[in-house]
N, CA, C and O atoms as a Maestro MAE file, in Angstrom:
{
 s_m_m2io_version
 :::
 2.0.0
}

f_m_ct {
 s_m_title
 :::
 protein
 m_atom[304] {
  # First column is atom index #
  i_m_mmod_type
  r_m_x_coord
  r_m_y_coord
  r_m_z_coord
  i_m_residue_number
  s_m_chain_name
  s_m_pdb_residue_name
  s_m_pdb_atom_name
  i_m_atomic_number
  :::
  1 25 0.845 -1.186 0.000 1 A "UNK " " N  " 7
  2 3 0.000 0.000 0.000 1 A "UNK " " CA " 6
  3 2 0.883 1.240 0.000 1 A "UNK " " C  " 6
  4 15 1.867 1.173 0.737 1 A "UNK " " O  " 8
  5 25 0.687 2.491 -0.777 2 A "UNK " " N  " 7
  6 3 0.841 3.437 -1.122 2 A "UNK " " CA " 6
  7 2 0.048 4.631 -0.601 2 A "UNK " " C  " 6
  8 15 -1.159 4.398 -0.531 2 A "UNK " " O  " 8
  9 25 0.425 5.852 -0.218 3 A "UNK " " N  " 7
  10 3 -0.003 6.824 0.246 3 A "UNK " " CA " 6
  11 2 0.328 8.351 0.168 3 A "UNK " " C  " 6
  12 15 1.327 8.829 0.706 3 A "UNK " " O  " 8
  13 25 -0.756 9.218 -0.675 4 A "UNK " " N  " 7
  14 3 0.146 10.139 -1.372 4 A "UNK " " CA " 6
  15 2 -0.855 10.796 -1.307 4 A "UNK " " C  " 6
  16 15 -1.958 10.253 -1.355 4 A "UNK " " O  " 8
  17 25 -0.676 12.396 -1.156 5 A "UNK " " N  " 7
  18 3 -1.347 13.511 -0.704 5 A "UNK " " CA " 6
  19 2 -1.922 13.917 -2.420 5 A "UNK " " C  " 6
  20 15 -1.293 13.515 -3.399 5 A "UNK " " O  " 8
  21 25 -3.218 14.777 -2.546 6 A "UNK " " N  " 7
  22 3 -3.629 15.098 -3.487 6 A "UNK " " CA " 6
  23 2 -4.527 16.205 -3.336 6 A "UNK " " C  " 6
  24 15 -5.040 16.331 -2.224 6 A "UNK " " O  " 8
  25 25 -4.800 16.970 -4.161 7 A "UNK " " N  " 7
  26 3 -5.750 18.170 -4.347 7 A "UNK " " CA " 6
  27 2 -6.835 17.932 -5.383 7 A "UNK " " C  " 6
  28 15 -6.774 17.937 -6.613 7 A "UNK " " O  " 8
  29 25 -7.905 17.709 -4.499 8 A "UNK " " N  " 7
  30 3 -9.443 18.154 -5.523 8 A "UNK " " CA " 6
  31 2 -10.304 19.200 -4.819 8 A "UNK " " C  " 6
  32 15 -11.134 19.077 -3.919 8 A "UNK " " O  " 8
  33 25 -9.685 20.697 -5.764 9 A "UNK " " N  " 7
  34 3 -10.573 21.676 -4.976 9 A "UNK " " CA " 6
  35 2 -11.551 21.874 -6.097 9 A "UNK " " C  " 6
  36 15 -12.253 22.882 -6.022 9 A "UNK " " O  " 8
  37 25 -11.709 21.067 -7.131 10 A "UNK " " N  " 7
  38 3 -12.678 21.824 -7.957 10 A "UNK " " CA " 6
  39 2 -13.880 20.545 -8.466 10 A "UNK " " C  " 6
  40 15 -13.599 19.346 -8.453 10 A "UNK " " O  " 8
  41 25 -14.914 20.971 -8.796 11 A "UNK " " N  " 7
  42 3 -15.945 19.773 -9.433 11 A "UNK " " CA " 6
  43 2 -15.259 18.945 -10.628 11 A "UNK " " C  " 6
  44 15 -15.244 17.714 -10.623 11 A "UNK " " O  " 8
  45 25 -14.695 19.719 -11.647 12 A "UNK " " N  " 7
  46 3 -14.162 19.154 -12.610 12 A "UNK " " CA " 6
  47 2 -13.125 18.240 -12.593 12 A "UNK " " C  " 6
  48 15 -12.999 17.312 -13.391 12 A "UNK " " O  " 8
  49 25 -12.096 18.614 -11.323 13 A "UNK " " N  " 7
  50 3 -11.038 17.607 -11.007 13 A "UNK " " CA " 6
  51 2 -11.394 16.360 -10.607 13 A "UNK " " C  " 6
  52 15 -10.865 15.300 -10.939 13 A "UNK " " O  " 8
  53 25 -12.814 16.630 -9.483 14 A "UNK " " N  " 7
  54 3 -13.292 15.294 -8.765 14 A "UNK " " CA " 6
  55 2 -13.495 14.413 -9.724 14 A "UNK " " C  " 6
  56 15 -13.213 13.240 -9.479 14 A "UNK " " O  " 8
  57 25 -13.963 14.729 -10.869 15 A "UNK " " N  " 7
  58 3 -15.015 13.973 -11.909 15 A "UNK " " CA " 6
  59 2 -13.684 13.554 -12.665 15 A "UNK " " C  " 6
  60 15 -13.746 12.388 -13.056 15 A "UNK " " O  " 8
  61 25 -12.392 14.259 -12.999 16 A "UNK " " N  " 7
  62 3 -11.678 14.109 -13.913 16 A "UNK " " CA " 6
  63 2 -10.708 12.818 -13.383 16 A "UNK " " C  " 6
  64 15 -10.264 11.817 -13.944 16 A "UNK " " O  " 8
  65 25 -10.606 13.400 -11.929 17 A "UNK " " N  " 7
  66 3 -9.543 12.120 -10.844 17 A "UNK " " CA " 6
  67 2 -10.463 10.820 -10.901 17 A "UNK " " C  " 6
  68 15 -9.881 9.866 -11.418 17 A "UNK " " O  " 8
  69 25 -12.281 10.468 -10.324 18 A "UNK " " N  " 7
  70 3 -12.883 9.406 -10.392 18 A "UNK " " CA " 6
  71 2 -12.577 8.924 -11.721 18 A "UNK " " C  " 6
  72 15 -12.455 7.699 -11.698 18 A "UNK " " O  " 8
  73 25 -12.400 9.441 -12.912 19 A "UNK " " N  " 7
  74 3 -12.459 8.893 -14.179 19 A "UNK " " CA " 6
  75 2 -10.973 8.474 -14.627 19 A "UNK " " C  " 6
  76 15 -10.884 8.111 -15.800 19 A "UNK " " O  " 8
  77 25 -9.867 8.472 -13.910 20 A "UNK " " N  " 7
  78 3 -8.786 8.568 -14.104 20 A "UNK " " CA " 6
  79 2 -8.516 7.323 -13.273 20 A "UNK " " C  " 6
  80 15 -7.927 6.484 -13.954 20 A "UNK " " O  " 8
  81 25 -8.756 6.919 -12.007 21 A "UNK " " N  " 7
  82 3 -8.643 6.385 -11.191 21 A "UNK " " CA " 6
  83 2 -9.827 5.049 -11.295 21 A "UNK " " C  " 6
  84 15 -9.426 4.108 -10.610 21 A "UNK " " O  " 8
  85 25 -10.626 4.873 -11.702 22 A "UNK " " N  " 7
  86 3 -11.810 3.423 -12.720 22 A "UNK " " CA " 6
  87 2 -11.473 2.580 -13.097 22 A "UNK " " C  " 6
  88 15 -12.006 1.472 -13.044 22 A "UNK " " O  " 8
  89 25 -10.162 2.984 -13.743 23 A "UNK " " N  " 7
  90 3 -9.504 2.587 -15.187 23 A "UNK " " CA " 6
  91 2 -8.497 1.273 -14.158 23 A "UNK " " C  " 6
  92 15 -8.363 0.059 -14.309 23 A "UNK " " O  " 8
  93 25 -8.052 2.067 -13.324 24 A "UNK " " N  " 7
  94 3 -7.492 0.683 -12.493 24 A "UNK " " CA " 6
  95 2 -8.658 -0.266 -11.454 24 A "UNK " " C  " 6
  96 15 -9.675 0.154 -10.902 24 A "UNK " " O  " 8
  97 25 -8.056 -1.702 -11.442 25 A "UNK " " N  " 7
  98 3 -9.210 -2.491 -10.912 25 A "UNK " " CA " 6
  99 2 -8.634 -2.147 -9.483 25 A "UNK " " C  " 6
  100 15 -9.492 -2.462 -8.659 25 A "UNK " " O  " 8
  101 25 -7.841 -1.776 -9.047 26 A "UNK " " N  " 7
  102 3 -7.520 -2.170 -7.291 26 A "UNK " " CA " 6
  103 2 -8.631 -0.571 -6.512 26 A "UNK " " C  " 6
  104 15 -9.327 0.346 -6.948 26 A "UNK " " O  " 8
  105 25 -8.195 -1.056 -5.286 27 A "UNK " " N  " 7
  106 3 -9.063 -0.306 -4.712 27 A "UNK " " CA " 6
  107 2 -8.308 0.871 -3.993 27 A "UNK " " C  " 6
  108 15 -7.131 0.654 -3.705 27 A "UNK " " O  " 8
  109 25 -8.966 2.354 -3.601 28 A "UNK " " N  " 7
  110 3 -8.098 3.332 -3.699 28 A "UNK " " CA " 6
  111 2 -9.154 4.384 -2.399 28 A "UNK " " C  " 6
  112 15 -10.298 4.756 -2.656 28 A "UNK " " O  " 8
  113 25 -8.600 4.620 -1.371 29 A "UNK " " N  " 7
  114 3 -9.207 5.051 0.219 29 A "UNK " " CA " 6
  115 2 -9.203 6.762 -0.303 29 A "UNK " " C  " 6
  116 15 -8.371 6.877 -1.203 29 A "UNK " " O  " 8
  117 25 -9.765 7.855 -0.049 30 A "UNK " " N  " 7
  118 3 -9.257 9.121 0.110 30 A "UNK " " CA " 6
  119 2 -9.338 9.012 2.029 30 A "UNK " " C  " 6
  120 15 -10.454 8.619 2.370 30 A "UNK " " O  " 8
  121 25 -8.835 9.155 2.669 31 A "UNK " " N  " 7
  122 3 -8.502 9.647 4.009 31 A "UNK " " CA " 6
  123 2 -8.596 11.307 4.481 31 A "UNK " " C  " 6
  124 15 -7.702 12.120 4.247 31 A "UNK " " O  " 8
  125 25 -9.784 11.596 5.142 32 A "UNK " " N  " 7
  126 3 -9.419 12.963 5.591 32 A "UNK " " CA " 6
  127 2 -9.589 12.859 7.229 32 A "UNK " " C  " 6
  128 15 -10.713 12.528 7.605 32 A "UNK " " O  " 8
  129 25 -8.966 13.013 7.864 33 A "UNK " " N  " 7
  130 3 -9.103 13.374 9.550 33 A "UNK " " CA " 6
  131 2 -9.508 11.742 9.731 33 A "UNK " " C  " 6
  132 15 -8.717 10.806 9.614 33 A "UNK " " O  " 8
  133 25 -11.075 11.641 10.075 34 A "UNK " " N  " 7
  134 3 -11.247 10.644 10.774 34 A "UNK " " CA " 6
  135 2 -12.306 9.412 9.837 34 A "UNK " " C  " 6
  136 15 -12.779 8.288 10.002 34 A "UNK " " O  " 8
  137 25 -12.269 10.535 8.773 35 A "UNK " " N  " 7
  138 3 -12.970 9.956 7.681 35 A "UNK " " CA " 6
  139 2 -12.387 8.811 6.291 35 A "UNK " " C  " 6
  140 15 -11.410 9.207 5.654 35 A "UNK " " O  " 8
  141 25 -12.919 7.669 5.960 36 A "UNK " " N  " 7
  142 3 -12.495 6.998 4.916 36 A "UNK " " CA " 6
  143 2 -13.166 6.869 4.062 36 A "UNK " " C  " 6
  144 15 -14.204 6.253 4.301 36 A "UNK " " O  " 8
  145 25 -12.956 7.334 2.736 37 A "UNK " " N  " 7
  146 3 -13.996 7.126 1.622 37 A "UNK " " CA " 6
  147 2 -13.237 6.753 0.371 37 A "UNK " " C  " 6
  148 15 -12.167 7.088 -0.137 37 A "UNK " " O  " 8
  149 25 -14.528 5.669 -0.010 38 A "UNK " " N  " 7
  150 3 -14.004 4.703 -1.521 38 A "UNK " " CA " 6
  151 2 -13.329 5.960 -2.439 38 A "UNK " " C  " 6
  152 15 -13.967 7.009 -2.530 38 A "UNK " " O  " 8
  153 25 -12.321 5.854 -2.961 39 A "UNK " " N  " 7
  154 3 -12.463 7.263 -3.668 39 A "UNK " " CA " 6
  155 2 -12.425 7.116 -5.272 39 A "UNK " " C  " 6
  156 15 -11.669 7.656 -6.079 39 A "UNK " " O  " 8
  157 25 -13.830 5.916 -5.538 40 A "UNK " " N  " 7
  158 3 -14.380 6.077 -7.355 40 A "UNK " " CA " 6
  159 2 -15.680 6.421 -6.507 40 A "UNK " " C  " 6
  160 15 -16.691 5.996 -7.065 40 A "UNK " " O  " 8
  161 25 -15.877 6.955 -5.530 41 A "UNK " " N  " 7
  162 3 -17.201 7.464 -5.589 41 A "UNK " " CA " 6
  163 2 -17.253 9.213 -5.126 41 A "UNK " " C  " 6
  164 15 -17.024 9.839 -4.091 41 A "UNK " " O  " 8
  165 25 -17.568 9.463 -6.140 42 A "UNK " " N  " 7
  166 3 -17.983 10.649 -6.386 42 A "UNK " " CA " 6
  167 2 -19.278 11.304 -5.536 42 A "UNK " " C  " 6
  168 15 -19.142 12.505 -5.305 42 A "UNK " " O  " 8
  169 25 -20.207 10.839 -5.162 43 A "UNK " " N  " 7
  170 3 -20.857 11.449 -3.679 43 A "UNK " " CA " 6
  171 2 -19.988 11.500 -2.511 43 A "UNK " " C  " 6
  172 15 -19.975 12.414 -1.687 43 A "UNK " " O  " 8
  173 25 -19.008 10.085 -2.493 44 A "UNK " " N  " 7
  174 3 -18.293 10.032 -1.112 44 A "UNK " " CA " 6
  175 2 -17.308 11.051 -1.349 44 A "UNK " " C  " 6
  176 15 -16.841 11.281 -0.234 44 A "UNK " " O  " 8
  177 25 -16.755 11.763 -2.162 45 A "UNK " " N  " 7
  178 3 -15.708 12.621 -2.209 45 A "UNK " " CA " 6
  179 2 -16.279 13.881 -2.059 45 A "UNK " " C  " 6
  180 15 -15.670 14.622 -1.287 45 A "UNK " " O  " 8
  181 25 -17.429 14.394 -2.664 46 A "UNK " " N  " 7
  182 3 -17.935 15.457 -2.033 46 A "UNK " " CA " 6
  183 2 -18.047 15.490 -1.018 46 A "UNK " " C  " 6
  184 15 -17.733 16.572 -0.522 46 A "UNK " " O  " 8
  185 25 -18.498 14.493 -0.128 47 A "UNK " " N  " 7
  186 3 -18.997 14.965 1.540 47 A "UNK " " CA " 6
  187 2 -17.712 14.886 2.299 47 A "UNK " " C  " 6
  188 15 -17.743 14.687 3.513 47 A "UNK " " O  " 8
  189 25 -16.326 15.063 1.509 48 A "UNK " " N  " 7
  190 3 -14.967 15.207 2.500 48 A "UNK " " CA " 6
  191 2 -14.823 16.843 2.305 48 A "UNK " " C  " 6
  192 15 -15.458 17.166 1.301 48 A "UNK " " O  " 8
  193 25 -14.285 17.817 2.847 49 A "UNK " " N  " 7
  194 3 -13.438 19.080 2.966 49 A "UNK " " CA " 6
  195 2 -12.302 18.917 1.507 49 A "UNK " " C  " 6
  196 15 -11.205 18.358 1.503 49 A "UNK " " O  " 8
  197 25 -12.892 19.497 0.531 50 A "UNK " " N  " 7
  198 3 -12.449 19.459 -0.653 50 A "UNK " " CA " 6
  199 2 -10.732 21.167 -0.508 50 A "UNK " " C  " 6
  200 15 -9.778 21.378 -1.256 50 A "UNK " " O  " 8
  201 25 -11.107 21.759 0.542 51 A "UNK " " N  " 7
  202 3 -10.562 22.796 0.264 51 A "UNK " " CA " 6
  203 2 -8.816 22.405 0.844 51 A "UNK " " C  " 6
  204 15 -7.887 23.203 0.719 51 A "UNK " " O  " 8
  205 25 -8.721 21.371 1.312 52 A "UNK " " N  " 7
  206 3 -7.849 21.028 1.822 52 A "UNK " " CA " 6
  207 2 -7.091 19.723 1.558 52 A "UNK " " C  " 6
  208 15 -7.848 18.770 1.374 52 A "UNK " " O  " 8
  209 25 -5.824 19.452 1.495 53 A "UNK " " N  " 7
  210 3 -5.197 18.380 0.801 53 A "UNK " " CA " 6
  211 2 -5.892 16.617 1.239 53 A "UNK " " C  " 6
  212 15 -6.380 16.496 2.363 53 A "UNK " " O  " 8
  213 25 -5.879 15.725 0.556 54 A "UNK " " N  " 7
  214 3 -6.132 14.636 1.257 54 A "UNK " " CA " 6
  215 2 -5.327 13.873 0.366 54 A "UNK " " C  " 6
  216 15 -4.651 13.950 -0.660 54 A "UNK " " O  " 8
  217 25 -5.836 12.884 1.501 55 A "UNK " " N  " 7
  218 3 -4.602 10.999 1.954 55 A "UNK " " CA " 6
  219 2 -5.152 10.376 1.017 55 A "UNK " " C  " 6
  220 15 -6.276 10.019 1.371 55 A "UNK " " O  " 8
  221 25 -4.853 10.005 -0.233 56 A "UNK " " N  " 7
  222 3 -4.823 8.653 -1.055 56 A "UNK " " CA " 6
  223 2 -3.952 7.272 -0.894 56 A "UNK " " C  " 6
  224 15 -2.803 6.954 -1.198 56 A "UNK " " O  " 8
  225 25 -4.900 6.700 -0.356 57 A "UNK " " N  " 7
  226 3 -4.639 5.276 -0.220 57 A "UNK " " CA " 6
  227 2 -4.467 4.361 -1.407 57 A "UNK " " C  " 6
  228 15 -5.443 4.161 -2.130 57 A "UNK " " O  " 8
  229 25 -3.208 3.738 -1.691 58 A "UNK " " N  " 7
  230 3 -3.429 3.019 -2.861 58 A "UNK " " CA " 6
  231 2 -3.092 1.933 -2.333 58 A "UNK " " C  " 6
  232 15 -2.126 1.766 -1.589 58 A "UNK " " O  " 8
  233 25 -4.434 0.544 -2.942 59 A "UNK " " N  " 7
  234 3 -4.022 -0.702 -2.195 59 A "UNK " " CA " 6
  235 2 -3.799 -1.109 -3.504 59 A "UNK " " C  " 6
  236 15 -4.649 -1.109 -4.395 59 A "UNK " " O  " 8
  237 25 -2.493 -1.499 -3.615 60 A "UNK " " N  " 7
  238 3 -1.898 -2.144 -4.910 60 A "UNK " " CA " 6
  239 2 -0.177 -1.933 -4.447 60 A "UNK " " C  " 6
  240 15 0.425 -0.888 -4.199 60 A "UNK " " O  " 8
  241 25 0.409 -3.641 -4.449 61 A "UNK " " N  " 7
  242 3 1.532 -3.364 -4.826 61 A "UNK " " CA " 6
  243 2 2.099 -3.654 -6.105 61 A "UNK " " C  " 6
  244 15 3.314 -3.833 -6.182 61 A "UNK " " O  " 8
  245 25 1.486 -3.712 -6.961 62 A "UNK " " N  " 7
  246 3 1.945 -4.211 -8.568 62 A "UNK " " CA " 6
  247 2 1.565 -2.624 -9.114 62 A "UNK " " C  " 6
  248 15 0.817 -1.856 -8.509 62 A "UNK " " O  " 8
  249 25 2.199 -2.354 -10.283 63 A "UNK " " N  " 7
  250 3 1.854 -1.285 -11.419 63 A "UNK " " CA " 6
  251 2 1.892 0.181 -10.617 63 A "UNK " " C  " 6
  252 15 1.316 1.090 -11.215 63 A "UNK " " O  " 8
  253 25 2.368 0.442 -9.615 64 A "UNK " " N  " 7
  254 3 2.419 1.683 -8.614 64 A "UNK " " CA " 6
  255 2 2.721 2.431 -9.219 64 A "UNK " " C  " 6
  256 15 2.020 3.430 -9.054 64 A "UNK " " O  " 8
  257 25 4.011 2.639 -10.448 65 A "UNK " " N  " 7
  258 3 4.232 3.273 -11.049 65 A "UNK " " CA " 6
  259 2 3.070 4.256 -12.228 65 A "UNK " " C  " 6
  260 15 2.768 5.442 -12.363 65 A "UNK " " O  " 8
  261 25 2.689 2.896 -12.923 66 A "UNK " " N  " 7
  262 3 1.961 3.756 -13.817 66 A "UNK " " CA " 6
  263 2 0.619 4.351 -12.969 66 A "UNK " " C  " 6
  264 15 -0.104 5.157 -13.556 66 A "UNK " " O  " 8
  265 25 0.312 3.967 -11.651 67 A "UNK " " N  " 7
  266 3 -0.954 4.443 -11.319 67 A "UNK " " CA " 6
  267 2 -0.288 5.989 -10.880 67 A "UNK " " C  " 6
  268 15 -0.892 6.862 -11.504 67 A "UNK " " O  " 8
  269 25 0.611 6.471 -10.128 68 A "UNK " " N  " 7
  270 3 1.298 7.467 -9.996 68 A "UNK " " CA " 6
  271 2 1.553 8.538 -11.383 68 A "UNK " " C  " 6
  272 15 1.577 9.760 -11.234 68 A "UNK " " O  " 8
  273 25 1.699 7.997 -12.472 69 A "UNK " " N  " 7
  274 3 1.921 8.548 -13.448 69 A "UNK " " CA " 6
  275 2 0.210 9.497 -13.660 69 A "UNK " " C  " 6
  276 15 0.026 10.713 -13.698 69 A "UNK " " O  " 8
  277 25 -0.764 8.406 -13.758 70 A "UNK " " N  " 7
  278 3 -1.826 8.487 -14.249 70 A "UNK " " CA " 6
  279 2 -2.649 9.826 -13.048 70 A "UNK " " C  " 6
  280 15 -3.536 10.650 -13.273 70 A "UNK " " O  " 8
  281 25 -1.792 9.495 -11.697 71 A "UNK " " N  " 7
  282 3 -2.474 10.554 -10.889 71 A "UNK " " CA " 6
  283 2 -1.209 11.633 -10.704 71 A "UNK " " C  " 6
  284 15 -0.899 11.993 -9.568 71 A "UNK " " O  " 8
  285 25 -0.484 12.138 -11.894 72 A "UNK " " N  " 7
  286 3 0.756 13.595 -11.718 72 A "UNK " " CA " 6
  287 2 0.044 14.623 -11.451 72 A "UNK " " C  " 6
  288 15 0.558 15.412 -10.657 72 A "UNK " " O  " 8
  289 25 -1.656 15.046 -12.122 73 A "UNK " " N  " 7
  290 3 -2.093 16.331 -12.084 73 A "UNK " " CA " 6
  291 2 -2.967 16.244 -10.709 73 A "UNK " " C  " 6
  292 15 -3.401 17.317 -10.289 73 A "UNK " " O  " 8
  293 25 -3.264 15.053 -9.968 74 A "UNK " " N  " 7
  294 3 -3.940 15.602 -8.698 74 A "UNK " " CA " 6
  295 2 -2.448 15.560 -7.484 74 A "UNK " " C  " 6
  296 15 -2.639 15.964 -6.337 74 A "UNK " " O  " 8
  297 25 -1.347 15.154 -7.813 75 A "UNK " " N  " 7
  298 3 -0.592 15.067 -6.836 75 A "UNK " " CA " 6
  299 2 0.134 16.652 -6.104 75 A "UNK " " C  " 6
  300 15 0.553 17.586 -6.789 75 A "UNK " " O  " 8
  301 25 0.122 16.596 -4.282 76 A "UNK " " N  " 7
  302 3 0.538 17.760 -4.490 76 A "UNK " " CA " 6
  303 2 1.907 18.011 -4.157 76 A "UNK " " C  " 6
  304 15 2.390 19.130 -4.332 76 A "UNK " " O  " 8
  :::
 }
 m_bond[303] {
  # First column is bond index #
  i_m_from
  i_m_to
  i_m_order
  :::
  1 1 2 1
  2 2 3 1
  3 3 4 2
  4 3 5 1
  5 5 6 1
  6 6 7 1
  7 7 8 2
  8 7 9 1
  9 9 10 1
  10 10 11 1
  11 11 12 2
  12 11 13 1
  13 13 14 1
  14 14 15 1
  15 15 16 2
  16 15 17 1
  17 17 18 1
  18 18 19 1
  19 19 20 2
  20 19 21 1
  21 21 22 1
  22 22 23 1
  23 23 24 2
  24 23 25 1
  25 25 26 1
  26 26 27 1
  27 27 28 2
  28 27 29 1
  29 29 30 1
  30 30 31 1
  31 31 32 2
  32 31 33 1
  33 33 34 1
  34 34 35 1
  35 35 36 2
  36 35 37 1
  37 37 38 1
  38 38 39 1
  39 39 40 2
  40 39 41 1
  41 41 42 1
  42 42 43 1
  43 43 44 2
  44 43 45 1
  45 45 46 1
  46 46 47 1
  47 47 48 2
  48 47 49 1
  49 49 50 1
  50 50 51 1
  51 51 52 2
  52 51 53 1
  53 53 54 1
  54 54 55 1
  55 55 56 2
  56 55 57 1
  57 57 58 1
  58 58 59 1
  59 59 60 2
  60 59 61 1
  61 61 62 1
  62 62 63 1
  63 63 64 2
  64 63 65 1
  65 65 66 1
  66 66 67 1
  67 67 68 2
  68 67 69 1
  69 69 70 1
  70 70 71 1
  71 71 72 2
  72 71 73 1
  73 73 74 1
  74 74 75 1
  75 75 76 2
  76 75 77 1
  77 77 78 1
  78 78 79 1
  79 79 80 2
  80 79 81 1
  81 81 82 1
  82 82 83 1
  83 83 84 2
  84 83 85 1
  85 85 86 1
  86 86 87 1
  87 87 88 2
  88 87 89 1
  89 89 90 1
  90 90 91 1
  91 91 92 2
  92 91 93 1
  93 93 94 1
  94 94 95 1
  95 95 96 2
  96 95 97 1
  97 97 98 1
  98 98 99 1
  99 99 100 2
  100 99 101 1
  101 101 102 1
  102 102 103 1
  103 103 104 2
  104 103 105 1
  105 105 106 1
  106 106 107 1
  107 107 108 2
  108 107 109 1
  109 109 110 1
  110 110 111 1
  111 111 112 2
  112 111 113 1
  113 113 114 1
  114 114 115 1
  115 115 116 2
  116 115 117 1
  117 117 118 1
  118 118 119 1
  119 119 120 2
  120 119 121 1
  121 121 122 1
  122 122 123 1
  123 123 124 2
  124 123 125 1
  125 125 126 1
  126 126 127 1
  127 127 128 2
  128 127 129 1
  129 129 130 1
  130 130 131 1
  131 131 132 2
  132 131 133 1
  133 133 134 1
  134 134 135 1
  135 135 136 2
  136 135 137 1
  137 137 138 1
  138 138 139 1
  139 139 140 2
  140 139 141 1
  141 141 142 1
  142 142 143 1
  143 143 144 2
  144 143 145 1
  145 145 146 1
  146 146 147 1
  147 147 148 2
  148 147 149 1
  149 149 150 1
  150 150 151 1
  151 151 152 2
  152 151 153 1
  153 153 154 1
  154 154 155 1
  155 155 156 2
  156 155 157 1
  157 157 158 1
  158 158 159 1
  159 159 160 2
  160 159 161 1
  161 161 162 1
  162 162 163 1
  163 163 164 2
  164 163 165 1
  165 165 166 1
  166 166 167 1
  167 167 168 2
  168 167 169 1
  169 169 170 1
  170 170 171 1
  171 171 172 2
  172 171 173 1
  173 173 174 1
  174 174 175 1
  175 175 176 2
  176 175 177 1
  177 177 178 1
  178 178 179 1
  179 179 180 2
  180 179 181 1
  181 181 182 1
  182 182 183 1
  183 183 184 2
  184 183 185 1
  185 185 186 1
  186 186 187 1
  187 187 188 2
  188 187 189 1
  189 189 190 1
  190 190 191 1
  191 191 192 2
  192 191 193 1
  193 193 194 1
  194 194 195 1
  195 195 196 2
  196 195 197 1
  197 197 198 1
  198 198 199 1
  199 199 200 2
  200 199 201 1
  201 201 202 1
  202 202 203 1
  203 203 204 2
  204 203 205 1
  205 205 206 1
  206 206 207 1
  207 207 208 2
  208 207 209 1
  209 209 210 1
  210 210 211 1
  211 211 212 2
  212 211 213 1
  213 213 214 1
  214 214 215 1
  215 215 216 2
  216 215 217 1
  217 217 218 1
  218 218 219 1
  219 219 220 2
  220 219 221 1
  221 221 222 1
  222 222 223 1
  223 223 224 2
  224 223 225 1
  225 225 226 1
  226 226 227 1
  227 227 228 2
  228 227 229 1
  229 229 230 1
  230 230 231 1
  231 231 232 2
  232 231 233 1
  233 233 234 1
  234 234 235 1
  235 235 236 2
  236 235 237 1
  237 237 238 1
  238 238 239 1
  239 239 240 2
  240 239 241 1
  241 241 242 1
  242 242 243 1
  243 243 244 2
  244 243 245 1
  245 245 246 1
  246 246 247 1
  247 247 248 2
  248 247 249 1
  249 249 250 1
  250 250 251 1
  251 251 252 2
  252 251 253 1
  253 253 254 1
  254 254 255 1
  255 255 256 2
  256 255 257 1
  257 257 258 1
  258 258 259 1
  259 259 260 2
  260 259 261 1
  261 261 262 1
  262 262 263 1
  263 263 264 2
  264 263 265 1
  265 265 266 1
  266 266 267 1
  267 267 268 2
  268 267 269 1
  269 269 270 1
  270 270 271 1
  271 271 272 2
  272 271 273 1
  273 273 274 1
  274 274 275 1
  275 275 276 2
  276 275 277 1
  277 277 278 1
  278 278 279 1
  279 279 280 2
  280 279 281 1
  281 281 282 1
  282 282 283 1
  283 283 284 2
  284 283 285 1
  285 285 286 1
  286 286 287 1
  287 287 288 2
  288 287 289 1
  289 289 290 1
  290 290 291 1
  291 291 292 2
  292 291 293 1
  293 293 294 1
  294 294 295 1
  295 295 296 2
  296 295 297 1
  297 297 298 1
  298 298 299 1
  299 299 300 2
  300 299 301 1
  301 301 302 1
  302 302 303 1
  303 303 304 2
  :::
 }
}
């Protein structure tokens, strides 16, 4: 498992990161404070504090690389 800070302050990013992040089958946490949410779901990512950085959980140890690649524009 992998863990890497990211920025979605805008609607378009949320929608652009869920659609970016589909494409892989493993499963992927956003973490804020005390909160854990699936993060291909797009209701669950709205109801986190968008204005502020959050914890991406990546459960995958195979292909880390290209999933990192695929997430350069939400990384901060």
């Amino acid at each position: 498992m992998k863990t890497v800070q990211i920025s979605l302050n805008s609607i378009d990013r949320v929608k652009s990161f869920v659609n970016t992040i589909t494409q892989f089958e493993y499963d992927f946490d956003l973490i804020s404070g005390r909160y854990v949410i699936d993060a291909k779901s797009i209701m669950g990512i709205f109801s986190l504090d968008l204005s502020k950085p959050i914890d991406l959980a990546i459960h995958s140890e195979v292909n880390v690389d290209e999933i990192m690649e695929a997430l350069k524009p939400y990384l901060i």
